[in-house]
Z-matrix of the N, CA and C atoms (Angstrom, degrees):
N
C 1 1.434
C 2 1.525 1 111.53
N 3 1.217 2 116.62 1 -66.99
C 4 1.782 3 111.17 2 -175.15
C 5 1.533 4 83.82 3 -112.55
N 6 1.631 5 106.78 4 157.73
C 7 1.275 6 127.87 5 -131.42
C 8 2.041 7 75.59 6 -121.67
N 9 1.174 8 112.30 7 168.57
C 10 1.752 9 117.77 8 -179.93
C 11 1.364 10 95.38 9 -95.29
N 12 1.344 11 149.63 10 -46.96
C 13 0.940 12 145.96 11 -168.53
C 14 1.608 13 118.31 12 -51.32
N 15 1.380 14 111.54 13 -21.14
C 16 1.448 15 105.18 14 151.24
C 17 1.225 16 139.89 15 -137.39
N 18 1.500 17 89.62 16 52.52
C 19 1.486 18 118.05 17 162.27
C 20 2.111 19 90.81 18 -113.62
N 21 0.637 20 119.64 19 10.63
C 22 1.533 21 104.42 20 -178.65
C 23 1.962 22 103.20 21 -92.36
N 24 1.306 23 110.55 22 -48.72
C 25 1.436 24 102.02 23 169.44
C 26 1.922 25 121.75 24 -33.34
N 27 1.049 26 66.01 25 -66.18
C 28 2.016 27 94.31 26 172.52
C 29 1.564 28 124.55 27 -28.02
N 30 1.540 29 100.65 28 -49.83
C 31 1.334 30 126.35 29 -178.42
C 32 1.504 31 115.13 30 -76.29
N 33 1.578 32 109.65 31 -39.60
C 34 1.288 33 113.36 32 -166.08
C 35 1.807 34 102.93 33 -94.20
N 36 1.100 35 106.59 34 -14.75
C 37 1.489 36 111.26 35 161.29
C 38 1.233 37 125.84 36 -81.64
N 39 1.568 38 118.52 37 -24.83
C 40 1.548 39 137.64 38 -178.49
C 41 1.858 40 91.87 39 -77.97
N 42 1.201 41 118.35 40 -30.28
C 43 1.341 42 110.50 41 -156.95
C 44 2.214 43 100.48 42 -107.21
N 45 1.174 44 87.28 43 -27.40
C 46 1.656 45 89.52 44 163.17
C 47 1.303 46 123.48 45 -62.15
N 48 1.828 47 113.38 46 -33.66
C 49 1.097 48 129.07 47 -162.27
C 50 1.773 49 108.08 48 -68.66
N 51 1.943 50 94.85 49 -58.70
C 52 1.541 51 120.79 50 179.55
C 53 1.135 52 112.10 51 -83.51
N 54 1.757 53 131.99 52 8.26
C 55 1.804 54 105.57 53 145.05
C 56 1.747 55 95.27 54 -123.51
N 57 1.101 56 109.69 55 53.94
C 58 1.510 57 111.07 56 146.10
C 59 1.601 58 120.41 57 -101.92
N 60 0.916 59 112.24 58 125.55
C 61 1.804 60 80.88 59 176.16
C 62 2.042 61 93.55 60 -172.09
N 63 0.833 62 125.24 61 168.93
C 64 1.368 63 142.46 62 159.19
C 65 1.550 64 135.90 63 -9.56
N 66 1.590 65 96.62 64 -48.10
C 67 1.779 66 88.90 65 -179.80
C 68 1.562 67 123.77 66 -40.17
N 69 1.312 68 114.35 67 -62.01
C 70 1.327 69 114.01 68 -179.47
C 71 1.661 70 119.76 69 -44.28
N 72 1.335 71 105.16 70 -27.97
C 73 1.823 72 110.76 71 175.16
C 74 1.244 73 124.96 72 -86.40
N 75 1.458 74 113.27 73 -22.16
C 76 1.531 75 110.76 74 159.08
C 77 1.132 76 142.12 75 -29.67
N 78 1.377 77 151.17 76 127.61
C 79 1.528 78 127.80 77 138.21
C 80 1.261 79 132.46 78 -79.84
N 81 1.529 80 99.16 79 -166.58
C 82 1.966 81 83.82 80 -175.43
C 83 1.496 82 97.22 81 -87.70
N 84 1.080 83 103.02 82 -178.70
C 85 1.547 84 125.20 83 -179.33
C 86 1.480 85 101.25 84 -72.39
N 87 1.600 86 131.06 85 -28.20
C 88 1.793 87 109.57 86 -167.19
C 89 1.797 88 80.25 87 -107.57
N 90 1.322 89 91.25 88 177.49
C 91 1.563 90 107.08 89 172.86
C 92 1.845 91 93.73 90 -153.11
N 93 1.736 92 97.33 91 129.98
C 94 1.683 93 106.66 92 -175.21
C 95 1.606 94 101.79 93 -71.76
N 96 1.308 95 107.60 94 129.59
C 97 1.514 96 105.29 95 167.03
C 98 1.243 97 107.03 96 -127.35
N 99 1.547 98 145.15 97 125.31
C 100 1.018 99 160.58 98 93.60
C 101 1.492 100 138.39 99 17.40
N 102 1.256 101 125.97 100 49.32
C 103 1.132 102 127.90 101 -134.41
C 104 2.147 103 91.09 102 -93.93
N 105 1.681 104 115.16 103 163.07
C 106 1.139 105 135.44 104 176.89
C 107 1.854 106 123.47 105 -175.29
N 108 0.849 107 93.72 106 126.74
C 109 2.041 108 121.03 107 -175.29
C 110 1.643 109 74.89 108 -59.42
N 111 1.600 110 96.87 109 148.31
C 112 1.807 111 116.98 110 171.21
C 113 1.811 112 94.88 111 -73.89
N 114 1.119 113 120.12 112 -43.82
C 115 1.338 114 105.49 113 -157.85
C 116 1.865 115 97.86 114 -98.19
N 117 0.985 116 129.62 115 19.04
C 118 1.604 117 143.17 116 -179.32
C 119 1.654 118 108.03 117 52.56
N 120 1.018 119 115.27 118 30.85
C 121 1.468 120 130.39 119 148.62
C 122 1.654 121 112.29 120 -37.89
N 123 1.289 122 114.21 121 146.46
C 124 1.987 123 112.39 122 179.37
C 125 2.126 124 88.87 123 -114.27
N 126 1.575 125 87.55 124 136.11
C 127 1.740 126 90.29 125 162.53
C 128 1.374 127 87.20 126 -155.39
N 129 1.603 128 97.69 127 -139.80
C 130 1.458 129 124.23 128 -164.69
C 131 1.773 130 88.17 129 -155.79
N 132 1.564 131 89.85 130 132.48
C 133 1.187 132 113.08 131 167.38
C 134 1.963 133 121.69 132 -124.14
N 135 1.742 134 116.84 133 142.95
C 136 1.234 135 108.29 134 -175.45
C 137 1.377 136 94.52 135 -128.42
N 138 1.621 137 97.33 136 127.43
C 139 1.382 138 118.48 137 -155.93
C 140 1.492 139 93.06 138 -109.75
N 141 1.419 140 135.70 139 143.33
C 142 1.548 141 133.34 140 177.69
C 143 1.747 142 92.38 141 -152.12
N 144 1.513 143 101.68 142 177.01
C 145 1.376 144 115.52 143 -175.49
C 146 2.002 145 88.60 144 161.12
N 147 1.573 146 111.66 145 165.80
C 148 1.497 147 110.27 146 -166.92
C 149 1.138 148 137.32 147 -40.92
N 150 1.918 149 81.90 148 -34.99
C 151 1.451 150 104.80 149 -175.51
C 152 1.776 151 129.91 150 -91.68
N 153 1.574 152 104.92 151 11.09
C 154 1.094 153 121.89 152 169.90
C 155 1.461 154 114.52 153 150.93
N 156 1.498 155 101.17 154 -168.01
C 157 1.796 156 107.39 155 -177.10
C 158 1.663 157 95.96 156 -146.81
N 159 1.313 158 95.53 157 149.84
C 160 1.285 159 96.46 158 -173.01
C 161 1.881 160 107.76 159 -160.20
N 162 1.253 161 118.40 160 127.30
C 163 1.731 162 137.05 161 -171.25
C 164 1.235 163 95.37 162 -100.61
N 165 1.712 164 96.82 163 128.42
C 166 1.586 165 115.81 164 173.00
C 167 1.552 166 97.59 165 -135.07
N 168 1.303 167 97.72 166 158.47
C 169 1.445 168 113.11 167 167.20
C 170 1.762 169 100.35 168 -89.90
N 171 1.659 170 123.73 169 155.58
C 172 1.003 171 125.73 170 -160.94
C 173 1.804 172 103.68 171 -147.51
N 174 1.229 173 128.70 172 99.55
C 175 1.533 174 102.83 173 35.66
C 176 1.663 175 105.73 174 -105.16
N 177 1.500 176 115.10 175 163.30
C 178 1.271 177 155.32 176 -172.98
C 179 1.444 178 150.03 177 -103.46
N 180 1.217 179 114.09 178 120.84
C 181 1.947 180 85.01 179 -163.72
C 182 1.741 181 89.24 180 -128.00
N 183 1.252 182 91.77 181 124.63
C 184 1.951 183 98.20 182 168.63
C 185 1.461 184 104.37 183 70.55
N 186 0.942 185 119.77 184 37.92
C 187 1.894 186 105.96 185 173.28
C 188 1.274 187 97.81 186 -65.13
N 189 1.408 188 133.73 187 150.88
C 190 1.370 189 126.65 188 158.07
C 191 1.161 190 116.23 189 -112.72
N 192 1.934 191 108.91 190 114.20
C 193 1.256 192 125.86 191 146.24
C 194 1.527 193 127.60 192 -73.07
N 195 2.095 194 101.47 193 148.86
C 196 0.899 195 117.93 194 175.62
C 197 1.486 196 123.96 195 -67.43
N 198 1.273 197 133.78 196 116.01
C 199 1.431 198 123.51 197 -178.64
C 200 1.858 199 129.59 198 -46.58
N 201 0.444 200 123.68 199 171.64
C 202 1.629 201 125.91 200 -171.06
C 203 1.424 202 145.84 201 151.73
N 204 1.160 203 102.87 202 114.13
C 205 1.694 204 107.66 203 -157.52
C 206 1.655 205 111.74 204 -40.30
N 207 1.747 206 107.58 205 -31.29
C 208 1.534 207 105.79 206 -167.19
C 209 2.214 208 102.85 207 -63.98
N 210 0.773 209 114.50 208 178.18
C 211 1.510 210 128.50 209 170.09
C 212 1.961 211 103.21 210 -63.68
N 213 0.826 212 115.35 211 -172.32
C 214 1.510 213 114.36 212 -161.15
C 215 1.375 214 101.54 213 -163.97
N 216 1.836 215 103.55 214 71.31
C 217 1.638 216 134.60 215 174.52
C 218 1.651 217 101.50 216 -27.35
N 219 1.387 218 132.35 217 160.69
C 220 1.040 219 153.97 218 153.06
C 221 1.172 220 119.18 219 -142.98
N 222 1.345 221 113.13 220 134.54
C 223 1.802 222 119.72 221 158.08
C 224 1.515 223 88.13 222 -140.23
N 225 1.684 224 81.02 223 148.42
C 226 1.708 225 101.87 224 -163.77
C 227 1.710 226 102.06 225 -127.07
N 228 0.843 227 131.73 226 175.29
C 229 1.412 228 129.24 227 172.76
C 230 2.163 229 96.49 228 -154.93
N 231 0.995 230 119.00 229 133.34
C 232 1.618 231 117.17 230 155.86
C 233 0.914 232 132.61 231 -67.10
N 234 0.854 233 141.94 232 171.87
C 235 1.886 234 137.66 233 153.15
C 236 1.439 235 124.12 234 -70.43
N 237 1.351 236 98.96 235 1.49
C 238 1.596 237 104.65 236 -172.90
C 239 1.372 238 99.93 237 -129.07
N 240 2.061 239 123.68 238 -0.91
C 241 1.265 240 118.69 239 157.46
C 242 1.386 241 105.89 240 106.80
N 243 1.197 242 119.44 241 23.40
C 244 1.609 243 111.21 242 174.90
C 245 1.338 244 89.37 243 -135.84
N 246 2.144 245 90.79 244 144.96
C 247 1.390 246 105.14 245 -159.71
C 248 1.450 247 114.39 246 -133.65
N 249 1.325 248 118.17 247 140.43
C 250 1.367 249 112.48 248 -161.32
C 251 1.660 250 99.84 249 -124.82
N 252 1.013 251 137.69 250 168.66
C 253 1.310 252 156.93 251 -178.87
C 254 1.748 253 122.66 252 -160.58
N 255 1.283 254 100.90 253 125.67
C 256 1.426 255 96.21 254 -169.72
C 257 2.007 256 97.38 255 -166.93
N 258 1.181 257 115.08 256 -155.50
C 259 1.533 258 118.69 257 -167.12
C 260 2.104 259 108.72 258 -138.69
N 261 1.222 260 95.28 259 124.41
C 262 2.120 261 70.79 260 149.33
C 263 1.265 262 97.95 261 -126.01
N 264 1.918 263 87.71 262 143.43
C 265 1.819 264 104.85 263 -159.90
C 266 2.153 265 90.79 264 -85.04
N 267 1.386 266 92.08 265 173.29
C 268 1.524 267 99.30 266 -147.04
C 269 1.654 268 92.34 267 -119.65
N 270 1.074 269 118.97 268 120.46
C 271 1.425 270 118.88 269 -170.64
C 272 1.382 271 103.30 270 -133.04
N 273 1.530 272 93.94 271 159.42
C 274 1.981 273 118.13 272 -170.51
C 275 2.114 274 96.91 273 -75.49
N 276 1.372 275 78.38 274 145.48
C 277 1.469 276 90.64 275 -178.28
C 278 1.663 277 104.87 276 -93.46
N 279 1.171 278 126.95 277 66.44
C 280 0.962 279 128.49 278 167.03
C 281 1.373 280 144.60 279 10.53
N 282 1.397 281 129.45 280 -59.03
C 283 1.203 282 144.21 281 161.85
C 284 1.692 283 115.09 282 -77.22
N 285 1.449 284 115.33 283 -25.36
C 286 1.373 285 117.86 284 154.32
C 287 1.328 286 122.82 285 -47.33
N 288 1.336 287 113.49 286 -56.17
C 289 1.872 288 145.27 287 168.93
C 290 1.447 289 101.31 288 -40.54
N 291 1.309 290 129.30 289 -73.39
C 292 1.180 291 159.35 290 130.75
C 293 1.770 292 111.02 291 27.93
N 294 1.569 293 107.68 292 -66.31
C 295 1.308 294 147.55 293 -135.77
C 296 1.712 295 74.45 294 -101.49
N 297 1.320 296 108.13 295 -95.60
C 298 1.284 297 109.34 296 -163.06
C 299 1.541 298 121.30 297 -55.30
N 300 0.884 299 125.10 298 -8.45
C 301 2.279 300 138.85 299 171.61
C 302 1.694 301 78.14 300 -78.01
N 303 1.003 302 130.92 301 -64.08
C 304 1.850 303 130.95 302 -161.52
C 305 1.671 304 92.76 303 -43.07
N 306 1.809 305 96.71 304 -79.62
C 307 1.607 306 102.18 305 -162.41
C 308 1.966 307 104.87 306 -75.74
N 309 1.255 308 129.78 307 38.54
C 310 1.135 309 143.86 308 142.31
C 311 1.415 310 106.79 309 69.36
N 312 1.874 311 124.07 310 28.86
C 313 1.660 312 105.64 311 168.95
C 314 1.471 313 104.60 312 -120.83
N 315 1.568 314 103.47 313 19.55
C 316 1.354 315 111.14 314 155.01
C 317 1.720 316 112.95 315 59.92
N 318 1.197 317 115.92 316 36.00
C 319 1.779 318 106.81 317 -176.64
C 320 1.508 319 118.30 318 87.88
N 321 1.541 320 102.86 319 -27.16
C 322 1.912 321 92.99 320 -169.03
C 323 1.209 322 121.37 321 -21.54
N 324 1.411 323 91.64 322 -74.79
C 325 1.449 324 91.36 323 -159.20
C 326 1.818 325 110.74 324 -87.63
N 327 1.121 326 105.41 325 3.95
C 328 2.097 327 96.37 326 166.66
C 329 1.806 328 93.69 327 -91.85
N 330 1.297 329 121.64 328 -5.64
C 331 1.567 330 113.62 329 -172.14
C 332 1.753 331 96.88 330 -84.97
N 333 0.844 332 97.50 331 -45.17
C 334 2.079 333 127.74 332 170.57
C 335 1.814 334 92.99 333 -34.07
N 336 1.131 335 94.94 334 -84.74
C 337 1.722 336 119.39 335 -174.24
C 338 1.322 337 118.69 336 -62.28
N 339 1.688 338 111.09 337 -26.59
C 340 1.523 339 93.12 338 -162.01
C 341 1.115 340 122.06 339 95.45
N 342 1.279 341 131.28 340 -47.53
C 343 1.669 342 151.68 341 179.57
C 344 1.695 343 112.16 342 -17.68
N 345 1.407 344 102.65 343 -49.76
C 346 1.829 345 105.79 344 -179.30
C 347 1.490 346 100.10 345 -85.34
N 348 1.445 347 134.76 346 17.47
C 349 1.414 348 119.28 347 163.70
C 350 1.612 349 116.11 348 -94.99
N 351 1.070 350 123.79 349 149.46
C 352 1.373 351 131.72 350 158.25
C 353 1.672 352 133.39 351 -126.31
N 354 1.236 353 113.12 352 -148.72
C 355 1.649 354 115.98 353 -156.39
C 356 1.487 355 101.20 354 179.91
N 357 1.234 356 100.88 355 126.57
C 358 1.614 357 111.40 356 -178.54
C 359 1.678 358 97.81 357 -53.87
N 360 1.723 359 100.77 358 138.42
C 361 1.541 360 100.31 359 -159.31
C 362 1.929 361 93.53 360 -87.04
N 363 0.741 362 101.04 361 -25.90
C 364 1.746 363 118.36 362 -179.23
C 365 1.626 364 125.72 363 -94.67
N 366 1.095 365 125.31 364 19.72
C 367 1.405 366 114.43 365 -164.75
C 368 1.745 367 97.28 366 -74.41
N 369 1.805 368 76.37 367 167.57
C 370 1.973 369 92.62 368 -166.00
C 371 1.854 370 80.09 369 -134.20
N 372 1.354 371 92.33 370 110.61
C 373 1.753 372 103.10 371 171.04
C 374 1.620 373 104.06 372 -70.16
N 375 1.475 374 110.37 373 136.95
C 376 1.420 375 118.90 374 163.42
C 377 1.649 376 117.52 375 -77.36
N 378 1.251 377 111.80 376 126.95
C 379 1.644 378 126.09 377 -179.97
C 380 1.151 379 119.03 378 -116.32
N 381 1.467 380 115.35 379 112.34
C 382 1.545 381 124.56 380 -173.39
C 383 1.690 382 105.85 381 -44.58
N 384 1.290 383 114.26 382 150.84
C 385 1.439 384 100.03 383 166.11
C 386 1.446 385 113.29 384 -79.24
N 387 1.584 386 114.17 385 -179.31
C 388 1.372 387 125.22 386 -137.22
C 389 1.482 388 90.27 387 -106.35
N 390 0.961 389 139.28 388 139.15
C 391 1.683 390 146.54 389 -167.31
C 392 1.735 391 115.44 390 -93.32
């Protein structure tokens, strides 16, 4: 009755469709952050968010954090004992977002993972002055 020859369009579009997908747009799971006191003070800072917690000495080069949509808590302490607490808020990587709406799996699986979130790779924590 119906002939294969036009079922072949069909197929090769069905099959363009289902090995397009995400891997290549991913990132990894940590992202290096660089951490530094406004006034260049040395402490230790404890960094958390869902996907974990994690103690650095400060200042810092490349610690690798876990990605994660929540904000990315800090408490800091100086070396001289003054302590700050505060957040860096966690934002969509845009052109990642971007990437995957193009090749059509729409975020799943970096929404899944986390993968299209980030974190200022450089932040410089503000430190009350010293009393």
């Amino acid at each position: 009755m119906f002939q294969s020859r036009f079922y072949k369009p069909y197929l090769a579009f069905i099959a363009v469709i289902s090995l397009s997908g995400c891997a290549t747009l991913t990132n990894d799971a940590n992202i290096p952050i660089a951490v530094s006191f406004s006034d260049g003070a040395s402490g230790t800072c404890t960094f958390s968010n869902k996907r974990g917690t994690w103690t650095v000495d400060v200042p810092s080069e490349g610690t690798q954090i876990r990605r994660s949509d929540d904000d990315l808590n800090y408490t800091c302490v100086t070396a001289d004992g003054r302590s700050i607490e505060g957040a860096i808020q966690s934002e969509i990587e845009k052109d990642k977002w971007f990437a995957s709406v193009v090749f059509l799996d729409f975020g799943l699986t970096d929404s899944i993972t986390d993968k299209h979130r980030t974190y200022d790779r450089n932040p410089v924590i503000g430190v009350p002055d010293a009393n």
